[in-house]
C-alpha positions as CSV (number, residue, x, y, z in Angstrom):
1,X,12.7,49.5,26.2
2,X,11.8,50.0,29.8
3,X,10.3,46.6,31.5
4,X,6.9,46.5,32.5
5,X,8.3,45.6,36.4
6,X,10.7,48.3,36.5
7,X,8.4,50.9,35.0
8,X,5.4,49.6,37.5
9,X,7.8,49.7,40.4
10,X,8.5,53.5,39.2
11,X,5.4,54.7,39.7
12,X,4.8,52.5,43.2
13,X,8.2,54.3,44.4
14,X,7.0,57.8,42.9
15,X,3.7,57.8,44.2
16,X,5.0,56.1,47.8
17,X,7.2,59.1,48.1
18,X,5.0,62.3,46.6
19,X,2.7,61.0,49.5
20,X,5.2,60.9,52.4
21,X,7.5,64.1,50.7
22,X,4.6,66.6,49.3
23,X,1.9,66.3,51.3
24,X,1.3,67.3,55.1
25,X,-0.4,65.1,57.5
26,X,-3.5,67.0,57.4
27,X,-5.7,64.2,56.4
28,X,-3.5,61.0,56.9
29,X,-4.6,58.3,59.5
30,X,-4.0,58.6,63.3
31,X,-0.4,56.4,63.7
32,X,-0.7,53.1,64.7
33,X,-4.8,52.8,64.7
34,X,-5.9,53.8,61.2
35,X,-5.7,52.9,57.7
36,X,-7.1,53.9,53.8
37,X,-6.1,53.3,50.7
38,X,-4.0,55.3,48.4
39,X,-4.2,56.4,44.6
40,X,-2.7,58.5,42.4
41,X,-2.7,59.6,38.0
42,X,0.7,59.4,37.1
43,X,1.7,61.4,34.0
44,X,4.4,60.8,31.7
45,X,6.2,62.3,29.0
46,X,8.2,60.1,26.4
47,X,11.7,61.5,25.3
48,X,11.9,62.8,22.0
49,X,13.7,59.7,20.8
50,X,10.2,58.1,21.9
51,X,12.4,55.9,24.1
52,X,10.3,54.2,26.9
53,X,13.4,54.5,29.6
54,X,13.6,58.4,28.7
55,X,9.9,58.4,30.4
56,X,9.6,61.6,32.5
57,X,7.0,60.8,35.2
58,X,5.3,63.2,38.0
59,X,2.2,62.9,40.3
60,X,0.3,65.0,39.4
61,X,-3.3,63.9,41.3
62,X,-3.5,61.9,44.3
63,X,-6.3,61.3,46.9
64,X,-6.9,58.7,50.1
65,X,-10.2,57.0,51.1
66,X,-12.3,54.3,51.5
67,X,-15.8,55.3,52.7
68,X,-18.9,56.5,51.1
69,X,-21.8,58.5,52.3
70,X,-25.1,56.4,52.9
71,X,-28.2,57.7,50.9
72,X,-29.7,59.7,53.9
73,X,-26.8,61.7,53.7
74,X,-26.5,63.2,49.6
75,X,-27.0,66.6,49.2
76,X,-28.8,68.0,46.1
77,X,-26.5,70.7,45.2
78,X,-23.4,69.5,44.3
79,X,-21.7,70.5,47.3
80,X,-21.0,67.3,49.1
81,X,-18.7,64.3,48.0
82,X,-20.8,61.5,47.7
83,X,-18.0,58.1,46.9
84,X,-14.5,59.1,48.5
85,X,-12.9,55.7,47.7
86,X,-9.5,56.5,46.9
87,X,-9.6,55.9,42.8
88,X,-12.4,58.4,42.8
89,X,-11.2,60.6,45.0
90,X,-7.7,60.8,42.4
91,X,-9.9,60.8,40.0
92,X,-11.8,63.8,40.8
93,X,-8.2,65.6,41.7
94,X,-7.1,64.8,38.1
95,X,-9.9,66.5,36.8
96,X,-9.0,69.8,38.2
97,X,-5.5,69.5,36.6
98,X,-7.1,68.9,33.4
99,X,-8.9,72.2,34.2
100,X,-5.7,73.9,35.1
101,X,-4.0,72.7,31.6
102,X,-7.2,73.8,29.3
103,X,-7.2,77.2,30.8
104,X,-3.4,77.7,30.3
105,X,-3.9,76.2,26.7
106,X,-6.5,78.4,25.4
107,X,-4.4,81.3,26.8
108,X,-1.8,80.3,24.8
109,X,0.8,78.8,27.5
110,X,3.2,76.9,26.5
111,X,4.2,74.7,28.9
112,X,0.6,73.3,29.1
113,X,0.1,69.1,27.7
114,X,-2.6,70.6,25.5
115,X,-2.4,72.4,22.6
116,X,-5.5,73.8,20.6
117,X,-7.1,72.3,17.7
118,X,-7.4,75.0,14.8
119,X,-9.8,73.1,13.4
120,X,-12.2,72.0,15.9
121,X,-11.3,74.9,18.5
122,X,-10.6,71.7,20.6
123,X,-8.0,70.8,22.7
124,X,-6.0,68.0,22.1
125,X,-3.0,66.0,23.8
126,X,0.4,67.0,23.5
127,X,2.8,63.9,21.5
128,X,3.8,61.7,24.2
129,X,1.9,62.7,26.9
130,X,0.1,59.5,28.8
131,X,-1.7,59.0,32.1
132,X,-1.4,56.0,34.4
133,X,-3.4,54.9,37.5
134,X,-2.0,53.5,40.8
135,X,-4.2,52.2,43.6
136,X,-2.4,50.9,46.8
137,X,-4.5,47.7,46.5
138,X,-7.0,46.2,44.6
139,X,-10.4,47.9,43.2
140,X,-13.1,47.3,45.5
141,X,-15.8,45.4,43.8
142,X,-15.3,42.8,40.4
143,X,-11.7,43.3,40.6
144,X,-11.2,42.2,44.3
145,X,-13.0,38.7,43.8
146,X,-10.0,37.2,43.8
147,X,-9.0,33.1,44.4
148,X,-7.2,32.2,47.0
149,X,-5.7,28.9,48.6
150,X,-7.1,26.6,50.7
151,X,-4.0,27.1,53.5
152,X,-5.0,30.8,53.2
153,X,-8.6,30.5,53.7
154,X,-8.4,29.3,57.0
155,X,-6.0,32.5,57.7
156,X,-6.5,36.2,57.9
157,X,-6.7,37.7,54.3
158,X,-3.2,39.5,55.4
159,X,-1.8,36.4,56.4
160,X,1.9,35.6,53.7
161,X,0.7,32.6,53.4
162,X,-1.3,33.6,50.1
163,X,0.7,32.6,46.7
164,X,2.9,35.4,46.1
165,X,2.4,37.6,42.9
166,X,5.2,36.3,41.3
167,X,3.5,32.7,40.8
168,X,1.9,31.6,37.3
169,X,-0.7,30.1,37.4
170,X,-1.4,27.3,34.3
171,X,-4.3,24.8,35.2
172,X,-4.5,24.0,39.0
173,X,-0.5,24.4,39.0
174,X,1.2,27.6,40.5
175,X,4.8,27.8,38.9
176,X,6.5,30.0,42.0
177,X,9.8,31.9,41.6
178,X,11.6,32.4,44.6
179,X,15.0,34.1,44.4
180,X,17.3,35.7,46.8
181,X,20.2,38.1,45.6
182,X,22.5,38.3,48.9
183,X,22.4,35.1,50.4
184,X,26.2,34.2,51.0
185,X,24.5,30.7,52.0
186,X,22.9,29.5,49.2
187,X,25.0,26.8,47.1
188,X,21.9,23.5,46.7
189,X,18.9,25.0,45.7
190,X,17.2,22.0,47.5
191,X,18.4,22.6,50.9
192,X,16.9,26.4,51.1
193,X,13.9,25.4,50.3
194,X,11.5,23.2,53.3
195,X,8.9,20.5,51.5
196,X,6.2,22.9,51.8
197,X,7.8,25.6,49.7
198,X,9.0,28.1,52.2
199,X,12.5,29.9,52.2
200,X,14.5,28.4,54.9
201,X,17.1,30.8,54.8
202,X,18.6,34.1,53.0
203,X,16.6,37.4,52.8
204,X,13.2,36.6,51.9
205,X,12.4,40.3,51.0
206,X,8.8,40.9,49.1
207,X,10.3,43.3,46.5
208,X,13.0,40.7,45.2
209,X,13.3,41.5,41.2
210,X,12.5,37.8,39.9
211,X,15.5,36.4,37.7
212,X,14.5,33.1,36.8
213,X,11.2,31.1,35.8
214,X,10.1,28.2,35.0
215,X,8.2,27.3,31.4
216,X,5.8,24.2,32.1
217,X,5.4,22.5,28.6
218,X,2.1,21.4,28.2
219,X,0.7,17.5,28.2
220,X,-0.2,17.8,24.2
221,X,3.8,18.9,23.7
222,X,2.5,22.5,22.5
223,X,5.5,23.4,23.9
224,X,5.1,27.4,25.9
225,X,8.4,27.8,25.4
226,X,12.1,25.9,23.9
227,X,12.9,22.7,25.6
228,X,16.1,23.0,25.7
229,X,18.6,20.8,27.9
230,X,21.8,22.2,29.6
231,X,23.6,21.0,26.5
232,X,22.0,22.9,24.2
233,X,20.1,19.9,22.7
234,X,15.7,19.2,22.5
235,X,14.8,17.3,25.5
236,X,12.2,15.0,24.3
237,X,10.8,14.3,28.0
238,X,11.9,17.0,29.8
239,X,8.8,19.3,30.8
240,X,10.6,21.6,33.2
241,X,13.4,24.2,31.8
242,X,15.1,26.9,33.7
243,X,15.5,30.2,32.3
244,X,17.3,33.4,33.5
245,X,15.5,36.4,33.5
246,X,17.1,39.8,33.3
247,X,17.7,41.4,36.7
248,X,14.2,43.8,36.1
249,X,12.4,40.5,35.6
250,X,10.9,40.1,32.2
251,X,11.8,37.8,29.6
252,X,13.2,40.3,27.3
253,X,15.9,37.7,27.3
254,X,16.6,34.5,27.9
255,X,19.5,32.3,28.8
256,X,19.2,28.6,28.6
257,X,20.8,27.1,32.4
258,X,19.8,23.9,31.8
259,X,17.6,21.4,32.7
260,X,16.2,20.2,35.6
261,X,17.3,17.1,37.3
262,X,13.2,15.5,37.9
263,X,11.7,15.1,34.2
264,X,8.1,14.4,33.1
265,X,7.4,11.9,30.8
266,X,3.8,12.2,29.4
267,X,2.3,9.5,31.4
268,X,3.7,10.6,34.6
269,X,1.1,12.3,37.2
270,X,1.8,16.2,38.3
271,X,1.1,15.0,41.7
272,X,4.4,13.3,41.9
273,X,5.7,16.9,41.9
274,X,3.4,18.6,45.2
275,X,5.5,20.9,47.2
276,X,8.9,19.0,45.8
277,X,11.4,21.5,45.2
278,X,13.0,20.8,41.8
279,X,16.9,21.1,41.3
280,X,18.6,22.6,38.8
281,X,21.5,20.5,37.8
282,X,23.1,22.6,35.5
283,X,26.7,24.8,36.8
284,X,24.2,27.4,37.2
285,X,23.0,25.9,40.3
286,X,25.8,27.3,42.3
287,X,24.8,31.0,41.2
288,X,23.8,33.0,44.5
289,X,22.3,35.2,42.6
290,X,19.5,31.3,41.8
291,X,17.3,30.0,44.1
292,X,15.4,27.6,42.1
293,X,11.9,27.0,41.0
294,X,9.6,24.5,42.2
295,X,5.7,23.1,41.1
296,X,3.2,23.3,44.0
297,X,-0.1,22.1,43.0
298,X,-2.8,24.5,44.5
299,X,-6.0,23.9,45.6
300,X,-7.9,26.9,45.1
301,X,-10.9,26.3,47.6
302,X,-12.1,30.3,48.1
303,X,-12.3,33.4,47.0
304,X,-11.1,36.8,49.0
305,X,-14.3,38.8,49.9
306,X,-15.8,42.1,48.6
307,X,-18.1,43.8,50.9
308,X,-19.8,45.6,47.7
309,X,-23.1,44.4,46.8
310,X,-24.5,42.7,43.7
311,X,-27.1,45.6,41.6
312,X,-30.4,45.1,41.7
313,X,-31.2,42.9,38.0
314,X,-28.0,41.7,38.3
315,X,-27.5,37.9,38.9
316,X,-27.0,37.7,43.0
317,X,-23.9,36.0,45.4
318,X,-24.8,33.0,45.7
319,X,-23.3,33.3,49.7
320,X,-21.9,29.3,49.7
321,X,-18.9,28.6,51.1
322,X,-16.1,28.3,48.8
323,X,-14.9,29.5,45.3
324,X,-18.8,30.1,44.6
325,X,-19.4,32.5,47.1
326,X,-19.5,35.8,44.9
327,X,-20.8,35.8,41.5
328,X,-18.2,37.3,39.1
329,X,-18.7,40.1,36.3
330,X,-21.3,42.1,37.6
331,X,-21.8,45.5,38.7
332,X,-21.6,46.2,42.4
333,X,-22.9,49.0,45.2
334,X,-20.1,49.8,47.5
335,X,-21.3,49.0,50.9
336,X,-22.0,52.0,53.4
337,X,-21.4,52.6,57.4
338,X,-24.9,50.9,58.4
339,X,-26.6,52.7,55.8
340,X,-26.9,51.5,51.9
341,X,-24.9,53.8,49.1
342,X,-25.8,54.5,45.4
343,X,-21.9,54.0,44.5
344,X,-21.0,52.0,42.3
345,X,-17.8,49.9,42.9
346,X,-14.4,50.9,42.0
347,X,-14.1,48.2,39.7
348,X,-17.1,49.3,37.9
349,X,-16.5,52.7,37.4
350,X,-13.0,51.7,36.0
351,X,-14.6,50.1,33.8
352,X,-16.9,53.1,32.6
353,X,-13.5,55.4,32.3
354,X,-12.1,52.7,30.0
355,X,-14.9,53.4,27.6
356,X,-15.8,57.1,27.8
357,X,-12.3,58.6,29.2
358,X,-11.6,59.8,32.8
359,X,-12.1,63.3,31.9
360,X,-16.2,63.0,32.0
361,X,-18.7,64.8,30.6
362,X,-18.4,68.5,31.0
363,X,-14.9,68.2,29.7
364,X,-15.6,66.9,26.5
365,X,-16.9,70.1,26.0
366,X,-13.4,71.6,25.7
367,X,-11.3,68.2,24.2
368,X,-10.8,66.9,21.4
369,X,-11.0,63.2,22.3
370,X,-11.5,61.2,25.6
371,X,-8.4,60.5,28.2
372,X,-7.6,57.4,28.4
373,X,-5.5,55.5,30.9
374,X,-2.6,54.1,29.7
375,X,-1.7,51.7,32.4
376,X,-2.9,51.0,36.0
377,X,-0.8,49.4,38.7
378,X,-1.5,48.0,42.1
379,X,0.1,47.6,45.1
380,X,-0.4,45.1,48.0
381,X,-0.7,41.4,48.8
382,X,-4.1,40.3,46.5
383,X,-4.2,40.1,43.1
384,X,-5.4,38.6,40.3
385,X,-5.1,40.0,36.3
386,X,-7.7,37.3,35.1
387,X,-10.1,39.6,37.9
388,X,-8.8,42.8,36.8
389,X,-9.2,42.5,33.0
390,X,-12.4,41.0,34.0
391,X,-13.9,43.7,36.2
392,X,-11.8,46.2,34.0
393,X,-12.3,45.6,30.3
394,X,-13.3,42.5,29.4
395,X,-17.4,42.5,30.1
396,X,-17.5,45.4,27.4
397,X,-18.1,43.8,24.0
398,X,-15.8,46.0,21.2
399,X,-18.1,49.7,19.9
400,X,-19.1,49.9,17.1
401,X,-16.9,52.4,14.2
402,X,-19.5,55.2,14.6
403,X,-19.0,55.7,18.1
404,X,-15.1,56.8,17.4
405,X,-13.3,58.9,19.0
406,X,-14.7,56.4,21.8
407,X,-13.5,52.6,22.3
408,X,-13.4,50.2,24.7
409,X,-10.0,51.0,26.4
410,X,-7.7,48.1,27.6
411,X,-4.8,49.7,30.1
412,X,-1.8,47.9,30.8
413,X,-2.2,45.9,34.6
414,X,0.8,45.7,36.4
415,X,1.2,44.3,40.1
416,X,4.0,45.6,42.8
417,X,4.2,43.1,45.9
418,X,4.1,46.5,47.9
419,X,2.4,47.5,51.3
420,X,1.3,51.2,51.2
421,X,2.4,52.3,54.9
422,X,-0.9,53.3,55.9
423,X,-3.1,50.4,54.0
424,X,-4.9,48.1,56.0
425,X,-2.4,45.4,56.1
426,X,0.7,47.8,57.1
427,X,-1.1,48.7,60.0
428,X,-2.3,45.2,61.5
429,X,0.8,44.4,61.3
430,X,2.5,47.0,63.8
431,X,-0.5,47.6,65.8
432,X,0.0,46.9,69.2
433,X,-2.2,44.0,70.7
434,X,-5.7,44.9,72.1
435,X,-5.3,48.3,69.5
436,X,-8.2,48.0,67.4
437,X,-7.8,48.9,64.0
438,X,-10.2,51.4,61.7
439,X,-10.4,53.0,58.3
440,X,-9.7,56.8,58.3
441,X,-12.7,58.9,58.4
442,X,-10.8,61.6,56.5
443,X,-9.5,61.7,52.6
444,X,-6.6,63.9,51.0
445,X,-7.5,65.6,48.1
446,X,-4.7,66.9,46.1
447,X,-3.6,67.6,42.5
448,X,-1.1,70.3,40.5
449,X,-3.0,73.0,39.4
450,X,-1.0,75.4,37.3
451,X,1.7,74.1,38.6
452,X,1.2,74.6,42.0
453,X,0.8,71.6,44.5
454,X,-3.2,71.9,46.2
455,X,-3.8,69.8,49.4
456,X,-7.1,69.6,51.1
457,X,-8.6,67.3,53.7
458,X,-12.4,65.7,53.7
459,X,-14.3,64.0,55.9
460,X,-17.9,62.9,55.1
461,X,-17.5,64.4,51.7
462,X,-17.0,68.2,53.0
463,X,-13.6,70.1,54.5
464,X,-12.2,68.8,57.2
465,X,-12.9,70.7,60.3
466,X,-16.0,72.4,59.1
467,X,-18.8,72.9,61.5
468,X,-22.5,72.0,61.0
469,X,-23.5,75.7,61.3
470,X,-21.3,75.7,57.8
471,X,-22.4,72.9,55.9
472,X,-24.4,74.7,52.9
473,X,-21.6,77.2,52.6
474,X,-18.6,77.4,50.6
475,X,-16.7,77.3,53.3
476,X,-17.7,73.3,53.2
477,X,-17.2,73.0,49.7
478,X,-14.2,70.8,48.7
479,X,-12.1,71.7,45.5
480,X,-13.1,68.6,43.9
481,X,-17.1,68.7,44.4
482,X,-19.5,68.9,41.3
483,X,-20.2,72.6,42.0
484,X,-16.7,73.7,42.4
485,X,-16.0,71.8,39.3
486,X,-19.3,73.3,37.6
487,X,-17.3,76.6,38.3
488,X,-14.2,75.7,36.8
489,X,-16.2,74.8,33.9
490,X,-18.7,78.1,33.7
491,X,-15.3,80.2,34.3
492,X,-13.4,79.0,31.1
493,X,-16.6,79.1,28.9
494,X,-17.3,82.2,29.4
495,X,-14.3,84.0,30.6
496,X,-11.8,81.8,28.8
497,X,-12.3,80.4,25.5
498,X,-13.3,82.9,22.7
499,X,-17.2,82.9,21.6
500,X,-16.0,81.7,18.3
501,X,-14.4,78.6,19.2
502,X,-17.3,77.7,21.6
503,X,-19.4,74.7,19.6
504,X,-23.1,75.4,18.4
505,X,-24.8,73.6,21.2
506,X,-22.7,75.7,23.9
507,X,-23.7,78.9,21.8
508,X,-27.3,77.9,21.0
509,X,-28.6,76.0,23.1
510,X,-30.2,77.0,26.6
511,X,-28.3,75.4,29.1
512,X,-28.9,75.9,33.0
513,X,-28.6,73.5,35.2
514,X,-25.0,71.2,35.8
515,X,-27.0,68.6,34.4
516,X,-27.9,70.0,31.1
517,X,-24.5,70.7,30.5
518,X,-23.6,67.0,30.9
519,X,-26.4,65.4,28.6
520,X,-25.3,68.5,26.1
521,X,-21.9,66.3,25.1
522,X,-24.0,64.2,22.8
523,X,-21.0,61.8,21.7
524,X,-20.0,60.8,24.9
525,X,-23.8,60.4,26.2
526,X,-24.3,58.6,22.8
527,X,-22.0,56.2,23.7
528,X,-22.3,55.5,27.0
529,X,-26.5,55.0,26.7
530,X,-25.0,52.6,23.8
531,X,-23.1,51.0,26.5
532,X,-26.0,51.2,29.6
533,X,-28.0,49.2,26.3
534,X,-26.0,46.7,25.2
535,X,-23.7,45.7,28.6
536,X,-24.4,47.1,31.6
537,X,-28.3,47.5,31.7
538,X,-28.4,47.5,35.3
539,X,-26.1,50.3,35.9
540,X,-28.1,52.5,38.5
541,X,-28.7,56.1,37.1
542,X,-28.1,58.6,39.1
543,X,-31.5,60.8,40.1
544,X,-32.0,64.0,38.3
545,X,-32.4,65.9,41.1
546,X,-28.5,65.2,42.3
547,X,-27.3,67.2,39.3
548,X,-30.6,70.0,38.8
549,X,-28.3,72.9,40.5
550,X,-28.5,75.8,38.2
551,X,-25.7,78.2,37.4
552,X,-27.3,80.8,39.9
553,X,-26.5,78.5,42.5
554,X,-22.8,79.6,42.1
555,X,-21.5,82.7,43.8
């Protein structure tokens, strides 16, 4: 079976290179004074042995962003992009490939990843077919309230200085793996190490694959993992055991290398440990391919920052200094230019797609369950899985049995120590001095349709380039706007799928506007309302008169 690290480090090195390979510059940040964010649906296809390193993955939606439009600015029609944060922008992109793949299905091509339902007239997922979200860093909002040291806080929030990803974290006591695989130099674990827990020597690269850990044992003896000495006998007082991790770094398997030489009786304080490096005194110590471990004690003193704003009804930031700074587990208005947004966070919406499927609405007029995702990875320097199942999953309660196909998703979370070249961080950090550095007024838009690779560029949720003289013309439309997805829709219902295998409410009912087709899929509005009820009763609803464009609208 294919490692979680290997497989997340896949689709980091997939997307990293569809983005710098497939698509143009149109759209990409001005070198060396702009940044965005990047994300991307991954698909992938198990082999037919269903084995996990047979996966065949492909991009096959990707978009860049990280602004919004303020509320002056939203158009009524469906022509303008309101949120073009990264995830939503990929998002929307993925769509249209889903569009692409229902339209091949119902006209019976093959190599679509849906086949149709003969009993509902539905379409449904091919075996083995799963989708996986990457985002270049953290989502804004819940997800991005993330702890960080007190050394860091007094730094810039790209400073290296922040615990690295590798660390575990089991009370107020970070367990950090360090390794280096080509240092020619490195024979006493002690003496490449300074007392403050920096690599003194060797190449401290951020991708290193992490082959050993340490297993803390904790103070009541329910021990995490064997205690094992380098004789292959129980260690009574021992707390601290080396293990050796496979080269992809997971603990498919273990191998004992002993003990190491400072033990910890039960009455012995942790604090005798702080930034000590600890040796291993096994004949594994002389292994290049072994750093060490060592026990810092962290003092986790604040919080990284979101600039997203606490819903009205929701319990507010409390704006102190320190951990308590932002108030965790509620939903969250991305912040605008100057001007205030309706968006919700990142984070948020997330969270919504892991209930009622990325696909949306209008879509479920055609499929026969909701997409889920599968996994989602992230790139960058700040992380933190207690914040991402938090923000992601874990503030919705489990739905009740009636509201099947529906349930409260819970992706796989993976983290790549990876800079995206043009995320924020990349770019500080090779900007020349006095060069003030910006977020990218534009956003890339593109996704496989058909099997053909679409690229567009945005900028203030239209094309790129368009004039004003333009701006309530299709000329301004972007590919992934409500009405040009409302056409996508309208064009396989009723040039597409057969009358017959249309359901009674798209046959019966009068339907006009974008909007009434949305409220017309009555399971998935069932259970989100459910949802908007029970969990998130703050959640802003969108006004009416955003989706009220009628089918007549459309040329």
């Amino acid at each position: 079976m294919m490692s979680s690290s290997s497989f997340a480090e896949r689709v980091t090195d997939l997307c990293f290179d569809h983005y710098e390979r497939k698509l143009t510059k149109r759209g990409k940040p001005q070198r060396i004074r702009e940044w965005t964010t990047l994300a991307a649906v991954v698909e992938s296809v198990a082999g037919s042995s269903g084995d996990e390193n047979l996966l065949d993955l492909k991009v096959v939606a990707m978009g860049t962003g990280s602004k919004c439009l303020g509320e002056s600015q939203l158009g009524n029609n469906g022509q303008v992009i309101h949120d073009s944060h990264a995830e939503v922008i990929a998002r929307r992109s993925f769509l249209c490939y889903l569009y692409g793949e229902i339209e091949k299905s119902y006209l019976g091509e093959t190599d679509s990843i849906l086949s149709v339902d003969v009993t509902t007239g539905k379409c449904t997922l091919k075996s083995g077919i799963r989708f996986h979200l990457f985002t270049s860093c953290v989502p804004c909002g819940d997800a991005s309230i993330v702890p960080k040291s007190a050394t860091a806080s007094a730094q810039s929030e790209s400073s290296d200085s922040l615990l690295p990803s590798d660390c575990e974290m089991i009370g107020d006591i970070a367990l950090i793996n360090r390794v280096e695989k080509n240092s020619d130099e490195c024979t006493d674990i002690q003496d490449e190490f300074s007392g403050n827990g920096e690599l003194l020597s060797g190449n401290n690269s951020e991708r290193n694959s992490v082959i050993n850990d340490v297993l803390l044992h904790p103070r009541d003896n329910e021990a995490v993992g064997e205690n094992v000495g380098s004789e292959g006998t129980r260690s009574e007082t021992s707390k601290y055991v080396v293990t050796k991790l496979g080269a992809d770094g997971v603990t498919a398997k273990k191998m004992k290398l002993g003990i190491l030489d400072r033990s910890l009786t039960e009455d012995q304080d942790l604090s005798e440990c702080k930034s000590e490096p600890l040796k291993v005194t096994s004949q594994h110590s002389n292994d290049r391919n072994i750093l060490g471990c060592f026990v810092e004690l962290v003092d986790f003193s604040d919080v990284h920052r979101t600039g997203a704003k606490c819903v009205a009804g929701e319990s507010q930031d409390r704006l102190v200094s320190g951990l308590d700074y932002h108030t965790v587990g509620v939903l969250r208005i991305k912040p605008g230019r100057g001007e205030r947004t309706i968006s919700l966070s990142c984070s948020d919406k997330i969270a919504r797609w892991n209930v009622v499927g990325v696909q949306g609405a209008l879509l479920m007029h055609f499929l026969r369950e909701p997409v889920y995702l599968d996994s989602i990875v992230v790139g960058g320097h700040v992380y933190s899985e207690e914040a991402m199942e938090r923000a992601l999953f874990h503030r919705v309660p489990p739905l009740p049995d009636t509201s099947l196909p529906y349930s409260v998703h819970r992706p796989r979370c993976f983290h790549v120590l990876a800079d995206f070249k043009h995320g924020k961080r990349a770019v500080e950090s090779t900007a020349p001095p006095g060069v003030k550095v910006v977020p990218s007024s534009s956003a890339i838009i593109s996704y496989l349709y058909k099997g053909k690779l679409f690229q567009e560029a945005s900028a203030c949720g239209r094309r790129l380039g368009v004039t004003s003289k333009d701006f309530n013309t299709p000329k301004a439309r972007c590919s992934i706007s409500k009405l040009e997805l409302f056409r996508k829709f309208l064009n396989i219902l009723h040039h597409i799928i057969p009358k017959d295998a249309q359901t009674d409410v798209l046959q019966h009912t009068a339907l006009i506007t974008y909007e009434d087709f949305k409220q017309a899929a009555k399971g998935y509005q069932t259970t989100w309302n459910c949802v908007l009820k029970k969990t998130f009763i703050n959640w802003p609803i969108t006004p009416r008169h955003f989706n009220s464009f009628p089918c007549d609208s459309i040329e």
